[in-house]
SEBAZA-636952 format. One record per residue: x, y, z of N, C-alpha, C in turn; residue number from 1; residue in one letter. Coordinates in Angstrom, 1 decimal. Layout:
   neast  nnorth     nup  caeast  canorth    caup   ceast  cnorth     cup  resi  resn
       X       Y       Z       X        Y       Z       X       Y       Z   NUM     A
...
end
This chain:
   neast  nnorth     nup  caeast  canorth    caup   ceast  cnorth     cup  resi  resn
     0.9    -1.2     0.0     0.0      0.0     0.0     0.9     1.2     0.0     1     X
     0.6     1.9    -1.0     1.4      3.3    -1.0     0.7     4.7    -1.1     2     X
    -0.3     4.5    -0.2    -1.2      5.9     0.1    -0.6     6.9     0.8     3     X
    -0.2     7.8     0.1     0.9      9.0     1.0     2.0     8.9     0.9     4     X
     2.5     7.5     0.3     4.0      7.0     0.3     4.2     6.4     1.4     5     X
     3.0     5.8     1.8     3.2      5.0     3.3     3.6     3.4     3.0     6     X
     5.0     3.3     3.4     5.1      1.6     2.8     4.8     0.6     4.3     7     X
     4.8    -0.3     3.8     4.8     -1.2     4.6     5.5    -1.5     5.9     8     X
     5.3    -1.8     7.2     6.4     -1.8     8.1     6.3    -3.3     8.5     9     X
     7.6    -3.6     8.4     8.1     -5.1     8.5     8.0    -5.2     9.7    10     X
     7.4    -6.7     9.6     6.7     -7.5    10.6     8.0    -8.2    11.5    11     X
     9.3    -8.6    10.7    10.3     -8.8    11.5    10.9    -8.2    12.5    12     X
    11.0    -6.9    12.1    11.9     -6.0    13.0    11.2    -6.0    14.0    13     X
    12.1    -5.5    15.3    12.1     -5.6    16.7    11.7    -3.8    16.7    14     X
    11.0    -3.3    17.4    11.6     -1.6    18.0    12.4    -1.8    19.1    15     X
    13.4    -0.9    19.3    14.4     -0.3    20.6    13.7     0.3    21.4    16     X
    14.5     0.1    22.7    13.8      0.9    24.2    13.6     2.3    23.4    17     X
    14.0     3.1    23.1    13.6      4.8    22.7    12.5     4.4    22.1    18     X
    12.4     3.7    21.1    10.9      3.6    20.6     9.7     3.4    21.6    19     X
    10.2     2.3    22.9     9.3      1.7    23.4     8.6     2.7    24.4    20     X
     9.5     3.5    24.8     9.9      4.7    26.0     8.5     5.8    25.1    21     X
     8.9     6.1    23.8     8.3      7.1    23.3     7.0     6.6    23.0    22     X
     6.1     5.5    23.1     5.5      4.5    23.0     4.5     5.0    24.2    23     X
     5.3     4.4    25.2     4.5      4.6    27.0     4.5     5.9    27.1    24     X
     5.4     7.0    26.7     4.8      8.2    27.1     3.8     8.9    26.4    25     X
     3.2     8.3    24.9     2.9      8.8    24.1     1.1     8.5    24.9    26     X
     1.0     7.1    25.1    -0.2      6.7    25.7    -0.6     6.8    27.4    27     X
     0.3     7.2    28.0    -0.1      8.0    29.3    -0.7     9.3    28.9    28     X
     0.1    10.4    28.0     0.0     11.8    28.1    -1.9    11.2    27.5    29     X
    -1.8    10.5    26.3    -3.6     10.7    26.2    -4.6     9.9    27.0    30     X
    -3.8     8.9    27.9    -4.8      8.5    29.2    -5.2    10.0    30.1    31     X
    -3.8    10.6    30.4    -4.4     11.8    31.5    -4.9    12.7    30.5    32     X
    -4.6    13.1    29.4    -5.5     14.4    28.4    -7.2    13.9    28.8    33     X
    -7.7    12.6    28.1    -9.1     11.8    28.2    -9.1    12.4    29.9    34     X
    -8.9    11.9    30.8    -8.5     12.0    32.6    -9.3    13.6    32.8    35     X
    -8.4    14.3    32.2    -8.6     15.4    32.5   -10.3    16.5    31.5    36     X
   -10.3    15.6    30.5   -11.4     16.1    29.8   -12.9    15.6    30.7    37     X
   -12.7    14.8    31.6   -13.6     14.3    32.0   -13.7    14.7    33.2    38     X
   -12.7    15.2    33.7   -12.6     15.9    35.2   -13.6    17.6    35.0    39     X
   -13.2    17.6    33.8   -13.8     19.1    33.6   -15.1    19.1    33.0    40     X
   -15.9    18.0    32.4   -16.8     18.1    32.2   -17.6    17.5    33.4    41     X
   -17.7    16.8    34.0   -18.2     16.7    35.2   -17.7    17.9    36.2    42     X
   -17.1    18.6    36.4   -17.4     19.6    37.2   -18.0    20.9    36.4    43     X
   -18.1    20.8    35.2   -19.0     21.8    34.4   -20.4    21.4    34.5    44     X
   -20.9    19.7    34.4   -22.0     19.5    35.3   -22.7    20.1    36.6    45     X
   -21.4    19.7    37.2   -21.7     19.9    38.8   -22.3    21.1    38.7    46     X
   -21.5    22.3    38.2   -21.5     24.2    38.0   -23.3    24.2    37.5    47     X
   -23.7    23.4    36.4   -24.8     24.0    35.8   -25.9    23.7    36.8    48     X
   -25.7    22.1    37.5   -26.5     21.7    38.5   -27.0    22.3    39.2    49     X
   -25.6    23.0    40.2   -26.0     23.8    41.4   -26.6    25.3    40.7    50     X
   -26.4    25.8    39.8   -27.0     27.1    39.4   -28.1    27.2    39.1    51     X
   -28.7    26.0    38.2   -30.2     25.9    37.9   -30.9    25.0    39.2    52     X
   -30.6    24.5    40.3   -31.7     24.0    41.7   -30.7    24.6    42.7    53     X
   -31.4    25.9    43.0   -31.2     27.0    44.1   -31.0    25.8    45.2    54     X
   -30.2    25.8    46.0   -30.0     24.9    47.7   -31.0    25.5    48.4    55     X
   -31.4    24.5    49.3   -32.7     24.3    50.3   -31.9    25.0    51.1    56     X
   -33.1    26.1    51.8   -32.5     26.9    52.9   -32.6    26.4    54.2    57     X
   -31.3    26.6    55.0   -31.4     25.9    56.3   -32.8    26.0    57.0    58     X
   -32.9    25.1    57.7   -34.2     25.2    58.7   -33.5    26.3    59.8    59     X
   -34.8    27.3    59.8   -34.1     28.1    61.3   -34.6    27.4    62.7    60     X
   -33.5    27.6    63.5   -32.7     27.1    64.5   -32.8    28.6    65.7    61     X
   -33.9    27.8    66.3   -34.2     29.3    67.8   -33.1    28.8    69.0    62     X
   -32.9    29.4    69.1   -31.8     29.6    70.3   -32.5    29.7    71.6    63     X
   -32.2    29.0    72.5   -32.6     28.3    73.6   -32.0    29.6    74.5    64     X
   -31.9    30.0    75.9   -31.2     30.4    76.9   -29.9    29.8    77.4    65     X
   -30.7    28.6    77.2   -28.9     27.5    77.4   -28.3    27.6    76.3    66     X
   -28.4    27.6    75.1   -27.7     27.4    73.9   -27.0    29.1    74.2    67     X
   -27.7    30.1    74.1   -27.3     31.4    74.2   -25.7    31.2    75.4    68     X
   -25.9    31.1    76.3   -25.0     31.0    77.8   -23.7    30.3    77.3    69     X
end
């Protein structure tokens, strides 16, 4: 197949540690990129959540003479 001038990569050859190295860091950085797109859309949830259902307002709480003291 020569689409782009892309040839074939031989099934023999071995890759070297630098390849293997640039390999593992290449698929961590897009494990935490994915990691992190998800951290932010769930807390862009969270944001829309709490802004559209106002929080229940505390129950008021009468203060006793003892509680005052």
């Amino acid at each position: 197949m020569y689409l782009l001038d892309f040839q074939e990569i031989d099934p023999t050859a071995k890759p070297d540690a630098k390849t293997l190295f640039d390999l593992a860091k290449l698929s961590f950085g897009v494990v935490a990129g994915a990691g992190a797109l998800v951290a932010l859309v769930v807390a862009y949830r969270r944001q829309r959540v709490d802004e559209d259902e106002p929080a229940a307002p505390e129950p008021l709480r009468l203060q006793s003479p003892k509680d005052v003291a």
